[in-house]
N, C-alpha and C positions, 0 to 999 in steps of 0.2 A: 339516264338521270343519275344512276348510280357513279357511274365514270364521272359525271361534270362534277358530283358532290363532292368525290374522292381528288380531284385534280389538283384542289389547293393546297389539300394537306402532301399531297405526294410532289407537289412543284418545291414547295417550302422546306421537305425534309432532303429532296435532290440539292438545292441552293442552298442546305446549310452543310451536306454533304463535302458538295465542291470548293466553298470556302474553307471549309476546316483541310481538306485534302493540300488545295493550290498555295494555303499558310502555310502548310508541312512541307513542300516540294521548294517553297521559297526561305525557308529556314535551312533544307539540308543546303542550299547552293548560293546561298549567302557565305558561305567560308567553303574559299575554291578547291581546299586541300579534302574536304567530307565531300563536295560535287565529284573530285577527279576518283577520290577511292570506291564511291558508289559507283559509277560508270565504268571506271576503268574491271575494276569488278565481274559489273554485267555484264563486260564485251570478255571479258580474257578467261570467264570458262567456257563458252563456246566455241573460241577462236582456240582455245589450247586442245579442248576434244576434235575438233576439227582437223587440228596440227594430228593429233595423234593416229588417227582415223586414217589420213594421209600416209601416215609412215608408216603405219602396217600395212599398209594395202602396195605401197611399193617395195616395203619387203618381203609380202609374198607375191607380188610378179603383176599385182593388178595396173592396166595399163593407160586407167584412164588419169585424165588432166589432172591436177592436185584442186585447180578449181570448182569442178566438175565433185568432186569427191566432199569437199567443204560444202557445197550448196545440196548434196546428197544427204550429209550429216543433218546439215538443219532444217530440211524438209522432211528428212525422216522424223526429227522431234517435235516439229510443230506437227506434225500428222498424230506423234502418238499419246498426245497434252490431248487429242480426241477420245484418247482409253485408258481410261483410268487404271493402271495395275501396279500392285508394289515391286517401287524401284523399276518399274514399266520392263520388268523380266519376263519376256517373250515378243511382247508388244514393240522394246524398241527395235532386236532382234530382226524380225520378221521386216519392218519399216524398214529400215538399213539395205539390208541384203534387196529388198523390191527396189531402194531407189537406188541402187548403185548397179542393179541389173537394169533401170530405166535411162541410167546413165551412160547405158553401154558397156558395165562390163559381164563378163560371165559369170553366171551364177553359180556355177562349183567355186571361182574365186571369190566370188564377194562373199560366199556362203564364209571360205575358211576368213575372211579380212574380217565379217561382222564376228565371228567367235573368236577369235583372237583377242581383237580390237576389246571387247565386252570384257573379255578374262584379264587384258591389263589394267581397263580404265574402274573395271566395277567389280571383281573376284580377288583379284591380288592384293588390293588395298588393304582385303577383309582380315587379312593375313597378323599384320602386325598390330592391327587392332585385336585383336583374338590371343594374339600372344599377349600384349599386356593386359588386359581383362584376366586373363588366368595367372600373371604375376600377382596381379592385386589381391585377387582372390585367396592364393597362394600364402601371401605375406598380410594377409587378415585387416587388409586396407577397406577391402570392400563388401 
């Protein structure tokens, strides 16, 4: 009884949900240049960690297909979108190295390709961010 009472108000606040939602998705793609930058966007940082993912794994000796290695990358991500941790430091880790030894390669290599791969795309970065933060600091900016 409780559930049929509740049903109208909760269909009504879904229906006002999805209009307001599919207004928004029909506004960004009403002007083809905000559609291509949102999408092009969504697709080109997976497909560029991907890329990169690839090229460390063939420059330390890993032998599997570069496709194989791309659909390794984003099965490990949607696997680790299941565990929530900051900046998913360990989580994606762990995910990586399991799908890339599911992928068929060795797991002494995939081990060294996931740390590598992590200390370019997510350690190094931190780097010249850290140095500017202590310029600003330095020069009483911040």
């Amino acid at each position: 009884a409780v559930v049929l009472a509740l049903l109208p108000r909760l269909r009504g606040a879904l229906l006002a949900f999805l209009r307001t939602a599919l207004g928004e998705a029909r506004s960004v793609h009403a002007r083809p240049a905000r559609a291509l930058a949102l999408w092009g966007g969504a697709l080109a940082f997976p497909a560029l960690q991907a890329s990169a993912l690839v090229l460390v794994g063939r420059s330390l000796g890993l032998t599997l297909p570069a496709g194989h290695m791309a659909v390794a990358y984003l099965a490990a991500t949607v696997a680790v979108a299941l565990v929530p941790t900051p900046g998913g430091i360990g989580s994606v880790e762990a995910a990586l190295v399991v799908a890339l030894v599911a992928a068929g390669g060795p797991a002494a290599v995939a081990t060294a390709v996931v740390l590598a791969f992590r200390l370019l795309t997510v350690w190094l970065p931190l780097l010249p961010g850290a140095l500017t933060l202590a310029a600003l600091v330095r020069m009483r900016v911040i």
